[in-house]
N, C-alpha and C positions, 0 to 999 in steps of 0.2 A: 504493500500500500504506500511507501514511503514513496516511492516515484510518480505517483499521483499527485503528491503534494506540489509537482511543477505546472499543475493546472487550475486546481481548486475554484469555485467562484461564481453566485447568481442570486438573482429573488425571484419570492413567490409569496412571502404575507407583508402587505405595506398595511403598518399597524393604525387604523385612523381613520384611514381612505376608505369611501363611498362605494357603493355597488357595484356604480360603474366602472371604477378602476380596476377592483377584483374582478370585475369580467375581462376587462382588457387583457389582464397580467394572465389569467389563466388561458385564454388564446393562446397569449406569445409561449405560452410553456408548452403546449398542445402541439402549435404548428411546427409543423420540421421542415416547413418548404423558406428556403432563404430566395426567391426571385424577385426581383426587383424591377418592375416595368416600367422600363424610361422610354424615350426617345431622341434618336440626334438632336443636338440643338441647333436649330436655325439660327441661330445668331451667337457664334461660338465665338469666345475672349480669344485676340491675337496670343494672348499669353498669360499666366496666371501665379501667383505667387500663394502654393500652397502654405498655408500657416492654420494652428490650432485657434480660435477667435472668441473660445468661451467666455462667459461673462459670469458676473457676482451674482449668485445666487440662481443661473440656471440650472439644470437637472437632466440627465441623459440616464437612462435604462439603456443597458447594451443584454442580448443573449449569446453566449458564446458557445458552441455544440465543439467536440472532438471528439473526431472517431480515428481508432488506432488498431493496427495488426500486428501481429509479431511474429513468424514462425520460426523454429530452431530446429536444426537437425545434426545428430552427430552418426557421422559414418563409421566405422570399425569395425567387427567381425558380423554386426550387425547393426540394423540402424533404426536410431530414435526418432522421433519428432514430435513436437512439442507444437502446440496454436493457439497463443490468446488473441481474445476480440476484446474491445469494450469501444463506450460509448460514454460521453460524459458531457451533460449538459450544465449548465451556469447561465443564472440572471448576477448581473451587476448593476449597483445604484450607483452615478454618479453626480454628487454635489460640488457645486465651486464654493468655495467659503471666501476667497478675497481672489483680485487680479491688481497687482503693485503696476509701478510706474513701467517698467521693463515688459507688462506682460504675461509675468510669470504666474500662472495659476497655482494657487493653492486648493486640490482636493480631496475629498472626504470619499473613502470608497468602504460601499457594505456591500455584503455578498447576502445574498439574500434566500438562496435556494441551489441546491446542486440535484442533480440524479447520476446513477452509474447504473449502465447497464452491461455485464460482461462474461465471457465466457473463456474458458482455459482446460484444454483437455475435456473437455464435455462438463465440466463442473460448472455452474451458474453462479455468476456474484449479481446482486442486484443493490441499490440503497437508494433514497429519496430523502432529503433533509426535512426534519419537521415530523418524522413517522417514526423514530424508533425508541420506544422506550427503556426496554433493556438495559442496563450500564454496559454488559458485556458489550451487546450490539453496538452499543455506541463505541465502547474502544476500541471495536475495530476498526470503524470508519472515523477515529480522530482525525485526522487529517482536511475533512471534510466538518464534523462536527466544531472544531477548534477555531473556524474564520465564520460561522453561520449567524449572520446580524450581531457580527463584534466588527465597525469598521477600523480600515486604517488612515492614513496619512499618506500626503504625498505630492511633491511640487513639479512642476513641470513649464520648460518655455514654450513659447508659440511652435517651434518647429519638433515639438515630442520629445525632447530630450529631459530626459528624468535625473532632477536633480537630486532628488532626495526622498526616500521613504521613512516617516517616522511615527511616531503611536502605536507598535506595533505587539507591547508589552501585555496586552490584555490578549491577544492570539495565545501568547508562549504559555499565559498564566493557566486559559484554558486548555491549553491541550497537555499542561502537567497534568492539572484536574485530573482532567479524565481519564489519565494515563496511571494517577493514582501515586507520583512523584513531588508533587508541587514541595512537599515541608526537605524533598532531600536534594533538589538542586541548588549550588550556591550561586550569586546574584554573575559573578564573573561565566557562568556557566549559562547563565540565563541569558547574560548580554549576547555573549557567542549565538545564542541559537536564535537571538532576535535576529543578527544580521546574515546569517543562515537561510530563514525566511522569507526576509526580504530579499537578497539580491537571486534564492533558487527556487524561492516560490512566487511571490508576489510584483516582482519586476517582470518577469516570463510574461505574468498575466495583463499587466497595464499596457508592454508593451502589444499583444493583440490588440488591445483598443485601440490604443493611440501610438503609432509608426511613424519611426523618427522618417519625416520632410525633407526633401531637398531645401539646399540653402538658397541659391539661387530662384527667380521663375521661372517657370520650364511652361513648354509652348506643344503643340501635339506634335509627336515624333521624336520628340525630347528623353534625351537617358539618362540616367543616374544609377550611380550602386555605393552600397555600404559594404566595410569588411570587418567582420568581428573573428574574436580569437575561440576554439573551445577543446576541449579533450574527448578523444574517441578512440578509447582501446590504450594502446603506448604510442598515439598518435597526438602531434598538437594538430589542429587544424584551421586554416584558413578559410573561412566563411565568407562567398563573397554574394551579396543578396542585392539582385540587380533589377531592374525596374526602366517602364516605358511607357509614355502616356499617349494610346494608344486612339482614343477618341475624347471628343465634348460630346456630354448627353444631358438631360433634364428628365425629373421625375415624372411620368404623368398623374402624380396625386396629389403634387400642387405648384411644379412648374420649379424646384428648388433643380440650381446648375451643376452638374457633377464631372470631375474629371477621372477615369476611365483607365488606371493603369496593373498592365500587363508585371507579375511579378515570379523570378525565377529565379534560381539559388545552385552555386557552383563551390566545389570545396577544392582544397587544395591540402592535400595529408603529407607530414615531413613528422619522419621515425624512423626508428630502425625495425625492417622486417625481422628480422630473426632475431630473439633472444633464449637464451639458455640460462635455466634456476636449478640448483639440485638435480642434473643428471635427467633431465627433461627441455627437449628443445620445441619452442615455439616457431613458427613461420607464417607471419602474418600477412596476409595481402591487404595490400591498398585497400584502404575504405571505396565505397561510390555512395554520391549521394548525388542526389538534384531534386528540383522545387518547382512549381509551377504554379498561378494562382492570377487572379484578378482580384483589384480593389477599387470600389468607387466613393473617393472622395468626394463630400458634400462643402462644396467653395464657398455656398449660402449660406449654410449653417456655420461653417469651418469645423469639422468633426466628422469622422470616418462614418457612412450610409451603411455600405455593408461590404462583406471581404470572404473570399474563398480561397485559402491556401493549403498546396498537398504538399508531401515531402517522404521520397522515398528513398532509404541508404542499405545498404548489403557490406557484410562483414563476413569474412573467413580467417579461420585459421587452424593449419596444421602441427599437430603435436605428434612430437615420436618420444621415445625410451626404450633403453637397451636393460632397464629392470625390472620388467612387467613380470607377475605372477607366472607366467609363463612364455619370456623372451622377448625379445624384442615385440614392440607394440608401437600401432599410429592410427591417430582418432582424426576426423576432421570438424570441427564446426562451422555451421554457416548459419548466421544471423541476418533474417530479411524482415524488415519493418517500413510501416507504412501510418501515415498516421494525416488528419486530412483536420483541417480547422476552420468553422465558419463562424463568423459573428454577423450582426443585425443589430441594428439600433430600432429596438421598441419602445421607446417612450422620450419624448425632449418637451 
């Protein structure tokens, strides 16, 4: 479950709110269809200057749906395999609580509602926020129970760059809680795992919402890319996440302008293929990975409409030894995953 915690995130009971909204919200958790029916714009901007544009005290509902594969097989005198599926929905609430002279937004994120739906070797996992009362059941799904209407913190410029997550102490508190730990971790132990949190749970997930911008305006046909750094396997890797803005469109539900970009993702892996531990040698191949996806930026609003992004990577690697129970021995692994992510903005 610990690797879930790099998604976590949604609503489903806004405490206060009218019938009508409870209808709203229960749609948006209902619907699984993300289409979005615009039209070219007739009268498209020469050029445009993507920036984030929220204001004091506006409000964005985002739903973020991930769905994910994995299969594993090891080859050797005989061969394994292994298939988890899951599915993992989230509502998120977000509030602006101030915009300073610069821009920079200050805000307030509650997760509101998760569901998991999953499968692993024919075994079923399921959970829905808000349904379990068990403590046991609940500690299993910490993860998800630990951010459910506790929000957090977090500042951001106009062009998505995330300057800082903070408030994040009431998460760590509950998920000792429930974990049944809280009176046996010391405060140094707590700091660590708040920043833990944030930069492998909680940043993962802002950024789906909000995608760091080009600096520049960019015009249709226009490219840009960004390179981040990450670890895969005894690989470092070079991420390079590139992007094209491909068309102007307008929504037909109420004319709001959107620009249109095409987004795809190339890695570049530097390690050493073979390593040797204790009389066992590794031989690892190159990673592959690549991405593919469209996003429609809302210029009107300034705030991501809606986004589809896939990403598929394949891992191998060969293991021999000369001390096996019975002689020399060679296993292979090959790790194929797939994992697809859409958001939609339900409610502004």
């Amino acid at each position: 479950m610990k690797n879930i915690f790099l998604l976590l995130f949604i609503s489903l009971f806004v405490f206060g709110c009218g019938k009508k909204d409870e209808n709203k919200q229960t749609a948006a958790m209902n619907d699984t269809s993300s289409v979005l029916k615009t039209v070219p714009d007739d009268a498209p901007p020469k050029d445009v200057n993507l920036v984030y544009m929220l204001k004091k005290d506006q409000h964005l509902s985002y739903k973020l749906t991930s769905t994910s594969s994995q299969t594993q097989s090891v080859v050797s005198d005989t061969t394994l395999k292994q298939v988890a599926k899951q599915t993992v929905s989230y509502i998120i609430d977000m509030d602006v609580r101030e915009v300073d002279n610069d821009n920079v937004m200050d805000i307030k994120a509650t997760i509101k509602w998760a569901k998991l739906d999953g499968e692993a070797n024919g075994q079923k996992l399921s959970y829905e926020s808000g349904k379990l009362k068990d403590p046991k059941e609940i500690a299993k799904f910490v993860d998800y129970e630990a951010v459910l209407n506790n929000p957090f913190y977090f500042r951001m410029n106009p062009k998505g760059e995330i300057l800082e997550i903070y408030r994040v102490d009431k998460i760590v508190d509950k998920y000792l809680e429930i974990q049944g730990i809280k009176d046996s971790v010391n405060n140094e132990q707590k700091h660590q795992f708040q920043g833990n949190i944030s930069e492998g749970a909680l940043k993962p997930l802002i950024q789906q919402v909000f995608r760091t911008l080009p600096q520049n305006k960019v015009a249709k046909d226009s490219t840009w890319h960004f390179d981040y750094p990450s670890r895969m396997g005894v690989f470092d890797i070079k991420n390079i996440a590139q992007y094209k803005l491909v068309n102007f469109e307008k929504m037909l539900s109420n004319d709001n302008k959107l620009a249109v970009i095409e987004a795809g993702l190339q890695i570049v892996p530097k390690g050493k293929n073979k390593v040797s531990d204790r009389g066992i040698d590794y031989d690892f191949k190159n990673p592959e990975a690549q991405g593919s996806g469209k996003i429609y930026f809302n210029f009107s609003k300034g705030c991501v409409q809606n986004s589809k992004t896939s990403t598929k990577m394949k891992m191998s690697v060969t293991v021999k030894t000369s001390r096996g129970p019975r002689g020399p021995m060679k296993a292979v692994r090959n790790d194929d995953m797939e994992t697809t992510n859409s958001l939609q903005l339900i409610g502004s």
